[in-house]
N, C-alpha and C positions, 0 to 999 in steps of 0.2 A: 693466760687469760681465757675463759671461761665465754663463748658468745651463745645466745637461743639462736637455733637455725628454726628458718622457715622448714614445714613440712614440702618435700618435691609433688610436683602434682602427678597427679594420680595419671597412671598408664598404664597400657594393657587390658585385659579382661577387664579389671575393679576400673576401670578409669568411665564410668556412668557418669551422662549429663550432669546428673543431681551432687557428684562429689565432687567434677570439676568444678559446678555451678559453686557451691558448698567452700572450695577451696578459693575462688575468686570474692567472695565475699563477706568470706568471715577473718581475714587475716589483712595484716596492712603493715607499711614498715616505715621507720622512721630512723635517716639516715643522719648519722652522727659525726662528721669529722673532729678529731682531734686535734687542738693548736699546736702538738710539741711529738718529735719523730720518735720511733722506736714500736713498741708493739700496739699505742693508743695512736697513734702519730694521724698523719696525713693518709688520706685512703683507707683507714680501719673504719667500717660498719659494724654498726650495734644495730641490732632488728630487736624489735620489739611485739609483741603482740597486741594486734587490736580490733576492735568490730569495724568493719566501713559496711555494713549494711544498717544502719540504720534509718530508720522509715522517715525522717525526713529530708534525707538525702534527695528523696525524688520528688521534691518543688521544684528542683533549678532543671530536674528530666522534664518533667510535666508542661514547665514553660516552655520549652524548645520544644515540644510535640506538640503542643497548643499550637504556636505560633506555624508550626508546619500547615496544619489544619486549616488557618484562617488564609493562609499563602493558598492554596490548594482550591476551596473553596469559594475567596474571591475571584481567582481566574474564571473559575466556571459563573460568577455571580456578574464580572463585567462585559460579561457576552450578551448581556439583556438588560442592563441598568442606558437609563437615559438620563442625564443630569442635569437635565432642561427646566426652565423654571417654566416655560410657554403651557398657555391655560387651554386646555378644550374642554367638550362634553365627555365624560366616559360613558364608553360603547361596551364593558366591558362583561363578562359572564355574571359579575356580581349585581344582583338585581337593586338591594338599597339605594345605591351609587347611581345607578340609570340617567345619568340628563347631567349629571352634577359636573360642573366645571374644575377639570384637577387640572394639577399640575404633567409635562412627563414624568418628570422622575417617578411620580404617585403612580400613576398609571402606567407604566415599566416594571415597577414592581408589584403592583398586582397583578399583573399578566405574567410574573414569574412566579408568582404563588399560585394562579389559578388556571393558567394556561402550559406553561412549561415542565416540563414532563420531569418530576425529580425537584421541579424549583424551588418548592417551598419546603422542602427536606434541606436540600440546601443551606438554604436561606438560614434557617431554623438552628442546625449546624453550625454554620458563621458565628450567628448569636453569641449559642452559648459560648464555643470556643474564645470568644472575646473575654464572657465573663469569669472561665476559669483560666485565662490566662492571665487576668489581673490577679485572682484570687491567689493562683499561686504563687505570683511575684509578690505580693504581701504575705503570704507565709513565710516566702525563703530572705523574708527581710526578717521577719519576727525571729525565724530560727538565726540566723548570723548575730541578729543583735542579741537575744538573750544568753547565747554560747558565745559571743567573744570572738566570734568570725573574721571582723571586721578591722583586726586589729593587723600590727606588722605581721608580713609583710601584704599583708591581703587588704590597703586601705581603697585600692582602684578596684579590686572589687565589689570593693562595697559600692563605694561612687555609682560605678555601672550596673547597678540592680534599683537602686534609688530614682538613678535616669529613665532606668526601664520604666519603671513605675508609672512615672511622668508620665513618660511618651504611650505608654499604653494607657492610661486614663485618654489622654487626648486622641488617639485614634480610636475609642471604645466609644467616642462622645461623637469624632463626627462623623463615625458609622450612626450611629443613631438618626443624626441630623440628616443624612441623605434620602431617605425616603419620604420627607418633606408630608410628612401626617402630622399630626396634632400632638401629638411625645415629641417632634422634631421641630413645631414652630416652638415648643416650652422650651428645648435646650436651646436653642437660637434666642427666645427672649432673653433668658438668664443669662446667655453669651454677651446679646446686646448689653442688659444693664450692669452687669462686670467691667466693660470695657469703657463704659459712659460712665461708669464711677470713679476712673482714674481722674485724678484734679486736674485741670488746664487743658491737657491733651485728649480725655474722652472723647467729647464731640466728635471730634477731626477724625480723631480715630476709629469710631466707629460708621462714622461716612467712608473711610477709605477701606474698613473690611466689608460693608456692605455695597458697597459701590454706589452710594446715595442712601435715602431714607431709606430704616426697616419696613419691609426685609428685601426690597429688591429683586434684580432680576440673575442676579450673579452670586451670590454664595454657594446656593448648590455645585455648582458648575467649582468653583475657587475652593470648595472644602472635598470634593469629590477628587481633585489629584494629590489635594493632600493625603488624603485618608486610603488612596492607591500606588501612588509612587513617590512622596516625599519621607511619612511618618515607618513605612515598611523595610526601607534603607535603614532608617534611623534603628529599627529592631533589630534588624539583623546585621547590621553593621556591630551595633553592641553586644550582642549574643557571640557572634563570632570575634570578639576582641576577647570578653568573658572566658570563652572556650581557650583562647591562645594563652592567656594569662595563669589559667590553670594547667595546661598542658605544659607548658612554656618555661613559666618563672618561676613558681610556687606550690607548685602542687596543692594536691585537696588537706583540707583538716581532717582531723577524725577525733572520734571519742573515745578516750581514754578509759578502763573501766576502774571501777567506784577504787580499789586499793591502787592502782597504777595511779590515779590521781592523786591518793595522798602521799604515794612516795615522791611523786614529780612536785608537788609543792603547789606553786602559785603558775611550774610551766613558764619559767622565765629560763630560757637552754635559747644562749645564744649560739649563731653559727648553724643550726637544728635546720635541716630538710625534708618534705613529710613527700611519701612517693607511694600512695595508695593505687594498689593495682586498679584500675577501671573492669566495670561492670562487664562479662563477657556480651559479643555482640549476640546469641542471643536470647541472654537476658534484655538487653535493650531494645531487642527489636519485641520481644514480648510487652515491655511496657507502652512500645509506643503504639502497637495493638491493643493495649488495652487502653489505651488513653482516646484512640478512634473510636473503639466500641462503646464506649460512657459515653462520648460527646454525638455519636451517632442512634442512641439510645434516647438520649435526650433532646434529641431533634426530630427525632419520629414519635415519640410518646409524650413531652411536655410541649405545649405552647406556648409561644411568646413571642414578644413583638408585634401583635396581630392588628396590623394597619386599619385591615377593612369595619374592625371594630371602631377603630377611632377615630375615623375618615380623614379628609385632608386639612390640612393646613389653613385657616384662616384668620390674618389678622384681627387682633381684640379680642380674640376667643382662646381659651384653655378646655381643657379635658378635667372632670373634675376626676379626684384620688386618684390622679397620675402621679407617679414618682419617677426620677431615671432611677438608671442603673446604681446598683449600690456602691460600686468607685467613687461616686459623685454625690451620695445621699449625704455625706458630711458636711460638702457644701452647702445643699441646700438646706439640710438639718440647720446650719449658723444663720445662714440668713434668716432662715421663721424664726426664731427665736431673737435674734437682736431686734432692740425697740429702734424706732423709726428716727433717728437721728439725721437730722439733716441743716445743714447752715450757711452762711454767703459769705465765705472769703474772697475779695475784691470783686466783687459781681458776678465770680461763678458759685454755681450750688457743689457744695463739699457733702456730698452723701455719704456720712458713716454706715448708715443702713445697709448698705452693699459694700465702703469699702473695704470695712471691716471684715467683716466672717468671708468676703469673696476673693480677695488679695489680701490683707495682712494673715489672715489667720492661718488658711494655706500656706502663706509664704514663709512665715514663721517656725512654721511646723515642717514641711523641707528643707530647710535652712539648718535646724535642727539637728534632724537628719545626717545632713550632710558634714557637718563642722560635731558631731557627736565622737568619734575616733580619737580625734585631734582634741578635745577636750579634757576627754577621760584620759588620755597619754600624758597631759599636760597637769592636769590635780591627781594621780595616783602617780607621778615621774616614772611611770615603767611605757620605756623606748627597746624594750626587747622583742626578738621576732619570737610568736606563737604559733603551733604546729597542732598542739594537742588544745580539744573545746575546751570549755569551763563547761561544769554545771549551773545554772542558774542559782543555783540551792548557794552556792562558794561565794557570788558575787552581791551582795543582797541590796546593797545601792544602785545598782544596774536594775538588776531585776524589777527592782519596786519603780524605779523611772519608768520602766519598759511597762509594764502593767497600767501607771497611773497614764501613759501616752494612751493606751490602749483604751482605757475607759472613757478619756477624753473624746477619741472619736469615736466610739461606742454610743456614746450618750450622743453626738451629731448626727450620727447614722440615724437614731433610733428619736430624732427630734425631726426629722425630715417625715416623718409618719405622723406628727401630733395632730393633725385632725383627722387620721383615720383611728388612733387610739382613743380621742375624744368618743368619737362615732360609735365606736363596739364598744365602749368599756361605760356609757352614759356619763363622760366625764363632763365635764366644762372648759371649754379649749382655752381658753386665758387661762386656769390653773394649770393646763399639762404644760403651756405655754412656760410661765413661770417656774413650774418644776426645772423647767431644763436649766432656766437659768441660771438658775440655783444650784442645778446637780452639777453643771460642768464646772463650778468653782470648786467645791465640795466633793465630788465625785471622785477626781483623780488622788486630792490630796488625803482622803483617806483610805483608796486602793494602797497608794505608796505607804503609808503608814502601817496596815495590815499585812501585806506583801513584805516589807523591808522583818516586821518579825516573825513570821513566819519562817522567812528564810534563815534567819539566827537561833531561832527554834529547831530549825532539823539539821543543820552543821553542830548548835552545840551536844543535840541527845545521841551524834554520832560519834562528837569525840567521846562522851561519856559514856559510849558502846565500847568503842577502842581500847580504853581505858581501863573498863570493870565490866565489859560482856552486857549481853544483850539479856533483856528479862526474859526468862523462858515460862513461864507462869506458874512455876512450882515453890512451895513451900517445905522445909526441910526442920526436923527440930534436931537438935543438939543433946548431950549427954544429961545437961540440963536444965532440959526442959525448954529452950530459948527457942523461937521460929525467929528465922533469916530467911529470907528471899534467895533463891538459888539465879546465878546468873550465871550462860553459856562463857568457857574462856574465851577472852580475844584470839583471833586466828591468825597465828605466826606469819609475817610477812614472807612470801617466798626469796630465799636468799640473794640467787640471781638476778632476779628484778628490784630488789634494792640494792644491790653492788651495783648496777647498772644505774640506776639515779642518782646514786649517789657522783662516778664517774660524771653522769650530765650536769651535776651540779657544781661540780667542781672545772669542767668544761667551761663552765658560763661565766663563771668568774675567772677568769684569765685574762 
């Protein structure tokens, strides 16, 4: 029997950074035990060739180097925060401000912006680090879901990037809320009427988060060790479960290339173990250098968050075209857009207005989420463990799902902004209002419907590449007289890599 060996790594004089580098990440193996003894038997490995560099492999790096960043940064940032709700004059360098009654925590943190040497660099830092920490946990959700990530044995991982998500939205939210300026009293309002929309139990409930009437003299202070020592366990408790589970149980996927895919089929090779060498350290320590330099780029050159613009916190007052953070613009995106629904079931007010786009529609939509594995396993009956990704292109009912979800909060993102689109574009804000309403019924359902052929569009012009060659754009005439269209031949499958699938296909059925 006939095996592909891995190339040995490079040693000696030839053995340069760049060929080790080169050798660590262009090859991957995928380990086969055989059900039955003799020369396939028990202990026989088939290696296979594969890419494991591909570029979005480093979402799930990006978030662990995020996440180091904001570990990093808020130590230096709780040496100066005060999370005192107690009101004085500020005394502070910033003249606007002069006499005006703030908060501590307000005034702690301008005095880390304007007095602390490096604070508002910091600060600044912190920020973004949060918001490309979300961003990247929504990409390394998009890539798992559209390649099939998420499937056996990898369904706890998925879980745990989902969770991530969560818990990072929520500490992204009451980082925001602690510096208790006027973006902080808006996410506190929106908190309040969220939680005062739940039926029967609102009320009480939002008495016992606020410790009495909004807004109190205690949340800062109660959302201030959440957002330091309860929600930061929670990340790194599940990063490092994430890390174990790949080290551990199941090793990474990888991507199959375009003909290894079609020999492999649909990748249903039970028993199949994938053992992708990991990134040299350092290559990893180069990314997570460059992943400080962006976010330290961006802390020195863009602004954001800038308090003393917005000044402090006072109830009944809003900032006008303030938005949060784009994690959360979905939300607010539903709420403007849902009409004002509201009505009296036994004596209490039932606010659809809020309960709707603020808990069901989130809830719905992670829910989703979450029970999507177990779905797809249960209407496609494939209970096989997966080792090698799918192309999105192979699976076109997935894919169009995955797009029409996408456009759904695409369109809430981008309804969260309707009267600043009103505003620059001389629209009419009750029309843009109504567009939305409109588009997110209609929106997703005709991505999915473009998206699903699309996808059957380039799997079918591939088998008919397979099949009779690829047009190469030449025109040929014949003896006589006749033009036909010249098409490149199909390119012979390599023998050994279809002996090879074929063994894992017959492996799987055992």
């Amino acid at each position: 029997m006939a095996h592909t060996r891995d190339r040995e790594m490079p040693r000696g004089p030839s053995a340069t950074p760049g060929r080790i580098a080169g050798k660590w990440f262009s090859t991957g193996t995928e380990l086969v035990k055989g059900a039955r003894g003799g020369a396939g038997g028990p202990g026989a490995t088939r290696r296979y060739r594969s890419r494991a560099d591909h570029w979005t492999f480093m979402f799930a790096q990006i978030t662990g180097y995020s996440f180091a960043v904001l570990v990093v940064t808020g130590v230096f940032l709780t040496f100066y925060f005060d999370p005192s709700m107690a009101r004085a004059p500020y005394d502070g360098p910033y003249g606007p401000l002069q006499g005006v009654p703030v908060s501590r925590a307000y005034a702690s943190t301008m005095e880390l912006s304007f007095e602390v040497r490096g604070g508002l660099l910091v600060r600044q830092i912190h920020h973004w680090a949060a918001l490309i920490f979300c961003a990247s946990i929504a990409l390394q959700l998009l890539r798992l879901f559209f390649t099939g990530g998420f499937r056996r044995p990898r369904l706890l991982n998925w879980l745990v990037w989902v969770g991530l998500f969560v818990i990072g939205m929520v500490a992204s939210l009451s980082g925001t809320i602690l510096p208790d300026d006027m973006l902080s009293g808006g996410s506190l309002l929106l908190t309040k009427s969220v939680i005062e929309s739940i039926p029967f139990a609102g009320t009480r409930l939002s008495r016992f988060v606020f410790g009495g009437d909004f807004p109190g003299e205690v949340i800062i202070e109660r959302v201030y060790w959440l957002h330091i020592l309860i929600l930061p366990l929670a990340i790194g408790g599940a990063l490092a479960y994430r890390r174990r589970l790949v080290s551990r149980r199941h090793g990474h996927t990888r991507f199959a290339a375009t003909s290894a895919a079609r020999r492999l089929g649909s990748h249903h090779v039970a028993r199949a173990r994938t053992a992708i060498v990991g990134a040299p350290r350092p290559a990893a320590i180069a990314m997570f250098l460059f992943t400080c330099g962006t976010l330290a780029l961006l802390g020195g050159f863009v602004q954001i968050n800038a308090i003393w613009q917005f000044g402090p916190f006072e109830p009944g007052a809003i900032t006008a075209g303030a938005v949060p953070g784009w994690y959360m613009a979905f939300l607010d995106g539903a709420i403007r857009i849902t009409p004002g629904w509201e009505f009296d079931v036994a004596g209490h007010p039932l606010t659809l207005a809020v309960l709707i786009p603020a808990v069901l529609v989130p809830g719905v939509f992670f829910t989703a989420l979450v029970l999507w594995p177990l779905g797809e396993a249960v209407v496609t009956g494939d209970r096989a463990e997966h080792h090698v990704l799918d192309r999105p292109r192979d699976r076109p009912a997935r894919t169009a799902a995955g797009v029409a979800g996408m456009t759904f909060y695409g369109l809430l993102w981008l309804a969260a902004a309707n009267d600043q689109i009103a505003l620059n574009f001389h629209l009419d804000l009750f029309t843009v209002t109504w567009f939305f309403r409109v588009a997110v019924f209609a929106g997703p359902a005709a991505a999915f419907v473009v998206t699903d052929r699309i996808c059957r569009h380039l799997t079918r012009r591939e088998r008919q590449d397979r099949t009779h060659g690829r047009e190469t754009g030449r025109i040929a005439m014949d003896a006589r007289g006749r033009y036909t269209a010249v098409h490149s031949r199909p390119a012979p499958p390599d023998e050994a890599s279809a002996s090879a699938g074929r063994r894992l296909a017959a492996s799987s059925k055992e």
